[in-house]
C-alpha positions in Angstrom: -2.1 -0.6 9.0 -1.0 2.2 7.1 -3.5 5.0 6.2 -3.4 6.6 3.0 -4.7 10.4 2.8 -6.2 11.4 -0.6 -3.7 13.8 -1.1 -1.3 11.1 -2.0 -3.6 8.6 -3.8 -4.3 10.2 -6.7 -6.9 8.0 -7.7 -9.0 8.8 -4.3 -8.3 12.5 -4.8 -9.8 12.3 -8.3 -13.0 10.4 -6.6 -13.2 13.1 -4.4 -13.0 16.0 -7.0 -15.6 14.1 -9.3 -17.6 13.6 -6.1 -17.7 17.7 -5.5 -19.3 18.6 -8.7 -21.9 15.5 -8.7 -23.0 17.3 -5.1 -22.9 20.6 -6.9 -25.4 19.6 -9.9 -27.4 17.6 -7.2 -28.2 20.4 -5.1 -28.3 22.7 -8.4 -31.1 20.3 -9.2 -32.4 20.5 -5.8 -32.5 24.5 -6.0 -34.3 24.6 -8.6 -37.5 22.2 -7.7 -40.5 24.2 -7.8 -41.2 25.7 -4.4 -37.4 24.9 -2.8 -36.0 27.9 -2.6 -38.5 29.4 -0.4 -38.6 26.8 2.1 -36.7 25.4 5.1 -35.2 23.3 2.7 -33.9 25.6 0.2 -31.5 27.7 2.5 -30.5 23.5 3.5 -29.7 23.4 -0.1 -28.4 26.7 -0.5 -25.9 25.8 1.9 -24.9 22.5 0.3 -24.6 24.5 -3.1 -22.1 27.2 -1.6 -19.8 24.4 0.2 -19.5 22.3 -3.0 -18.9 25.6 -5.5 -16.3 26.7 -3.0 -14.6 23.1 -2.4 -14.4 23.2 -6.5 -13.2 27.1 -6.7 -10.4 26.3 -4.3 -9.2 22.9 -6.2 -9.2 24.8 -9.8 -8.0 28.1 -8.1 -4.6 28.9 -9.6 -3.2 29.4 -6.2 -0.5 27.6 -4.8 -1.9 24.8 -2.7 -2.4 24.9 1.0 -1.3 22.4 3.1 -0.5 19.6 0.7 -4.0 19.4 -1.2 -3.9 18.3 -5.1 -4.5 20.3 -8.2 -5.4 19.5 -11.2 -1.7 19.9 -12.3 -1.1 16.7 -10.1 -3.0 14.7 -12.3 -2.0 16.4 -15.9 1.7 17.2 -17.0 0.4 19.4 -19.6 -1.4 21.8 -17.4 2.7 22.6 -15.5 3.9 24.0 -18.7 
């Protein structure tokens, strides 16, 4: 069996990138519960907010990619121009 990374299955790359910001509005959300931030839980959620935002920052970064990850360009002809 062949495994396929999501770096060359565009489809499961573009699952993944749509998975990032639904975890980054979740824990938005989550943040912003009455009471949350100053509990255990908000630093929890603080965490989860800082991982997503920087997993997105580094996929829309204009950057050259690192080690073979997608862009958006990968999945747009119109945004290599």
């Amino acid at each position: 069996m062949v495994k396929v990374r999501k770096r060359d299955n565009k489809p499961a790359a573009l699952d993944h990138a749509l998975y990032e910001i639904e975890m980054l509005a979740h824990s938005l959300q989550a943040l912003c519960r009455p009471g949350v931030p100053r509990s255990r839980d908000g630093s929890g959620w603080l965490e989860v907010f800082a991982i997503h935002a920087r997993n997105l920052n580094e996929f829309f970064a204009k950057e050259e990619e690192k080690g073979g990850y997608m862009k958006p360009h990968h999945f747009a002809a119109f945004l290599n121009q």
